[in-house]
OpenMM code with the backbone's topology and positions (N, CA, C; nanometers):
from openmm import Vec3, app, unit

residues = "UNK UNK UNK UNK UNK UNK UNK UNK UNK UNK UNK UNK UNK UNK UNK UNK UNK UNK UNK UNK UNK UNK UNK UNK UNK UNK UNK UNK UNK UNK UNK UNK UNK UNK UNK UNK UNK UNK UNK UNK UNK UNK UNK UNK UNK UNK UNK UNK UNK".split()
positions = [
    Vec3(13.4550, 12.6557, 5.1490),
    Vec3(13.3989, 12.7203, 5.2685),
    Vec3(13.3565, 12.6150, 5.3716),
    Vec3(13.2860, 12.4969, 5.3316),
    Vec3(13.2429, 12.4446, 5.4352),
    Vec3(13.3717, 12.3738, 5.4666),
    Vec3(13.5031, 12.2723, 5.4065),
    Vec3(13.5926, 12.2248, 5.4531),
    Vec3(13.6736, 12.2666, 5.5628),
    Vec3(13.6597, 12.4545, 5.5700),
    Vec3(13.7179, 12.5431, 5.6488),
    Vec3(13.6555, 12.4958, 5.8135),
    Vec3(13.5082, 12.5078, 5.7888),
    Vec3(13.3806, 12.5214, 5.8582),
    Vec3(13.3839, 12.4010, 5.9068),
    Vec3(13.4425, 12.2630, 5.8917),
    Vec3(13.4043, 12.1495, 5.9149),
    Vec3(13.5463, 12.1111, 6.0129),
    Vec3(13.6583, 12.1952, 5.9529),
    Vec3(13.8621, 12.1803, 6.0288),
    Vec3(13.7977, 12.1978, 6.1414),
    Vec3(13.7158, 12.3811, 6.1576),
    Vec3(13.6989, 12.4054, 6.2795),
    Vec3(13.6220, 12.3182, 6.3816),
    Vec3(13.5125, 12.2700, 6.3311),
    Vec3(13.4239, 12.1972, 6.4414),
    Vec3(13.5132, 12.0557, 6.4661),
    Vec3(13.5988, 12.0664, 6.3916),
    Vec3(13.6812, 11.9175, 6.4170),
    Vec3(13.7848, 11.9457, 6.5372),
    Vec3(13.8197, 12.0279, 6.5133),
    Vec3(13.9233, 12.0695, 6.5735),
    Vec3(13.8421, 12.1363, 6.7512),
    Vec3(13.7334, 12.1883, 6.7532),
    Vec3(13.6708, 12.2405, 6.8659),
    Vec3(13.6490, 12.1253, 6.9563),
    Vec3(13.6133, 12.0254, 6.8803),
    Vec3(13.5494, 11.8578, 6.9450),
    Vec3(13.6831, 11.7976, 6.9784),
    Vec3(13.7807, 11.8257, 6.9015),
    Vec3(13.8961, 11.7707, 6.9660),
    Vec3(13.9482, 11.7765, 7.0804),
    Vec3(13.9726, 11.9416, 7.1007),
    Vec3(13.9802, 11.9863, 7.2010),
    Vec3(13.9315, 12.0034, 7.3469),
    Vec3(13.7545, 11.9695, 7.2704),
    Vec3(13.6740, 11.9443, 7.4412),
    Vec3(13.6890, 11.8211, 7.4498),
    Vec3(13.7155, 11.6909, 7.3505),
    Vec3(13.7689, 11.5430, 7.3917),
    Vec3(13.8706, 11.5764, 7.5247),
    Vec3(14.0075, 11.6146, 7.4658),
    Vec3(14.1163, 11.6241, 7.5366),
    Vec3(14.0934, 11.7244, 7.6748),
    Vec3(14.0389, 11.7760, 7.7018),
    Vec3(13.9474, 11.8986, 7.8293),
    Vec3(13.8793, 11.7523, 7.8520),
    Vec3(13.7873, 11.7112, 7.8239),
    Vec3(13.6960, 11.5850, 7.9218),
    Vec3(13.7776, 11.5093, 7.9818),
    Vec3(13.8752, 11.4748, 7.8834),
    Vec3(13.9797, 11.3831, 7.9315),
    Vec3(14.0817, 11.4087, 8.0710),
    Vec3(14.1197, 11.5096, 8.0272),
    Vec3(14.1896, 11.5735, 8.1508),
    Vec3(14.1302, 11.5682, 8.2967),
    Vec3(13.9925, 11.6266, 8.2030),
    Vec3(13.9055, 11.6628, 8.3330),
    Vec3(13.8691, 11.5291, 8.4573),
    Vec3(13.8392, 11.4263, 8.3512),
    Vec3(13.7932, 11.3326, 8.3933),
    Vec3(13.9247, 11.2356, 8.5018),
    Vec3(14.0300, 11.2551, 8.4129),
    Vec3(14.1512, 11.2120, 8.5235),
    Vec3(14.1730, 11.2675, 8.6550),
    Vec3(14.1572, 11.4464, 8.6372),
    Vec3(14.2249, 11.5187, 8.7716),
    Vec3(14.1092, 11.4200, 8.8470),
    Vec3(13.9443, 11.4494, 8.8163),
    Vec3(13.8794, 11.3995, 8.8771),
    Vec3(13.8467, 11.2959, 8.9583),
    Vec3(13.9135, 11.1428, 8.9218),
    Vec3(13.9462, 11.0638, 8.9546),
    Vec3(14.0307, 11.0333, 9.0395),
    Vec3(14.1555, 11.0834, 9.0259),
    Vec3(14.2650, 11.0933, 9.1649),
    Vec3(14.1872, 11.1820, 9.2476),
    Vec3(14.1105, 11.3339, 9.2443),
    Vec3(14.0464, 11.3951, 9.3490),
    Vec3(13.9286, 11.2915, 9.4424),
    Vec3(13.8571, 11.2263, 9.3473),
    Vec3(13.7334, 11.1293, 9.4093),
    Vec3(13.8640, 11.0215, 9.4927),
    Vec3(13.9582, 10.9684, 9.3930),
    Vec3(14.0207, 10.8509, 9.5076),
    Vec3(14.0788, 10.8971, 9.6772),
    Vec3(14.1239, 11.0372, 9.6056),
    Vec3(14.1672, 11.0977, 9.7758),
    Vec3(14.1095, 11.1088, 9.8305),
    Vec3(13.9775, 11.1485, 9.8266),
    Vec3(13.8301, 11.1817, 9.9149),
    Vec3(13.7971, 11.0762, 9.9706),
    Vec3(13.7869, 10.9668, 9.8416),
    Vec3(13.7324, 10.8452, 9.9176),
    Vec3(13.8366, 10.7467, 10.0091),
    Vec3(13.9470, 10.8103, 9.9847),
    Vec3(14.0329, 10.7078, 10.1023),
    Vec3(14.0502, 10.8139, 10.2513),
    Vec3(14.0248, 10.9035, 10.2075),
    Vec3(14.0102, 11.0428, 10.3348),
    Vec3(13.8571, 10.9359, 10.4385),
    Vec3(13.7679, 10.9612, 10.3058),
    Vec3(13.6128, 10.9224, 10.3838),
    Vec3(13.6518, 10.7674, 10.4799),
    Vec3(13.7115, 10.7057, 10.4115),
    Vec3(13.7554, 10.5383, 10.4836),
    Vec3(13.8525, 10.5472, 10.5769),
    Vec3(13.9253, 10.6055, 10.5951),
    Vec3(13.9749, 10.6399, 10.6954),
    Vec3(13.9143, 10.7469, 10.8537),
    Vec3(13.8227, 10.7894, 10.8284),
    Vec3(13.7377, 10.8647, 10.8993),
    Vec3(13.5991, 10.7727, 10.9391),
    Vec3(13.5620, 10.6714, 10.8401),
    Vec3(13.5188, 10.6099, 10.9016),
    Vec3(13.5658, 10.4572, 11.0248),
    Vec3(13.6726, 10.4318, 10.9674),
    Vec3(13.7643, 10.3555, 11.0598),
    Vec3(13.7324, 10.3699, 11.1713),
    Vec3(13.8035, 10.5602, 11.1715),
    Vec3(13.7920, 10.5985, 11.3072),
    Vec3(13.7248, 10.6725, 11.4166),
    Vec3(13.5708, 10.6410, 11.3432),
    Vec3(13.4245, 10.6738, 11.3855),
    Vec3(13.3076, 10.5369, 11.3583),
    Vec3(13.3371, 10.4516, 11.4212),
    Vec3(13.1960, 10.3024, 11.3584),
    Vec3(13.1160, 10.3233, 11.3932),
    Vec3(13.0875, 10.4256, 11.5125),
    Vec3(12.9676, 10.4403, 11.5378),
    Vec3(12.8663, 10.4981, 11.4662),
    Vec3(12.8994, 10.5503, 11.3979),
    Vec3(12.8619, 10.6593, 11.3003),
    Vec3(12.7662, 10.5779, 11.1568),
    Vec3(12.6536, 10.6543, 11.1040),
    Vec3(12.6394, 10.5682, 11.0191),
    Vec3(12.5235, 10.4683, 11.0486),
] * unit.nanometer
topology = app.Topology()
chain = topology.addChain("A")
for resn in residues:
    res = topology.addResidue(resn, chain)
    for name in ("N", "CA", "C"):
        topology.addAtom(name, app.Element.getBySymbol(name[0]), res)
Protein backbone atom coordinates (compact mmCIF):
# COMPACT_ATOMS: atom_id res chain seq x y z
CA UNK A 1 0.00 0.00 0.00
CA UNK A 2 2.37 2.55 0.83
CA UNK A 3 4.85 1.64 -2.35
CA UNK A 4 1.58 2.43 -4.41
CA UNK A 5 1.22 5.70 -2.18
CA UNK A 6 4.85 6.68 -2.50
CA UNK A 7 4.83 5.83 -7.15
CA UNK A 8 2.14 8.41 -6.77
CA UNK A 9 3.75 11.29 -4.85
CA UNK A 10 6.78 10.46 -7.00
CA UNK A 11 5.31 10.67 -9.90
CA UNK A 12 3.02 14.07 -8.86
CA UNK A 13 6.59 15.85 -7.94
CA UNK A 14 7.75 14.78 -11.16
CA UNK A 15 5.41 16.24 -12.96
CA UNK A 16 5.24 19.70 -11.14
CA UNK A 17 9.36 19.48 -11.67
CA UNK A 18 8.70 19.27 -15.46
CA UNK A 19 5.47 22.18 -15.21
CA UNK A 20 8.22 24.50 -13.19
CA UNK A 21 10.47 23.75 -15.75
CA UNK A 22 8.51 24.61 -18.62
CA UNK A 23 7.14 27.26 -16.81
CA UNK A 24 10.22 28.75 -15.92
CA UNK A 25 11.59 28.68 -19.68
CA UNK A 26 8.32 30.16 -21.47
CA UNK A 27 9.04 32.68 -18.71
CA UNK A 28 12.33 33.62 -19.52
CA UNK A 29 12.07 34.20 -23.30
CA UNK A 30 8.66 36.28 -22.17
CA UNK A 31 10.92 38.48 -19.47
CA UNK A 32 13.82 38.64 -22.39
CA UNK A 33 11.19 40.10 -24.91
CA UNK A 34 9.87 42.58 -22.44
CA UNK A 35 13.10 43.50 -21.44
CA UNK A 36 14.51 44.18 -24.89
CA UNK A 37 10.89 45.87 -25.75
CA UNK A 38 11.65 48.08 -22.29
CA UNK A 39 15.46 48.99 -23.87
CA UNK A 40 14.40 49.87 -26.77
CA UNK A 41 11.70 52.33 -25.52
CA UNK A 42 14.02 53.61 -23.45
CA UNK A 43 16.56 54.44 -26.25
CA UNK A 44 13.88 56.20 -27.60
CA UNK A 45 12.70 58.26 -24.59
CA UNK A 46 16.19 59.49 -22.27
CA UNK A 47 14.40 61.82 -20.97
CA UNK A 48 12.43 59.77 -19.11
CA UNK A 49 13.47 58.26 -15.90
Amino acid sequence: MMKIALAKVVRIFGRLLVLGWVTTKALDRAGAAVNSQEAAEVEESPGEG
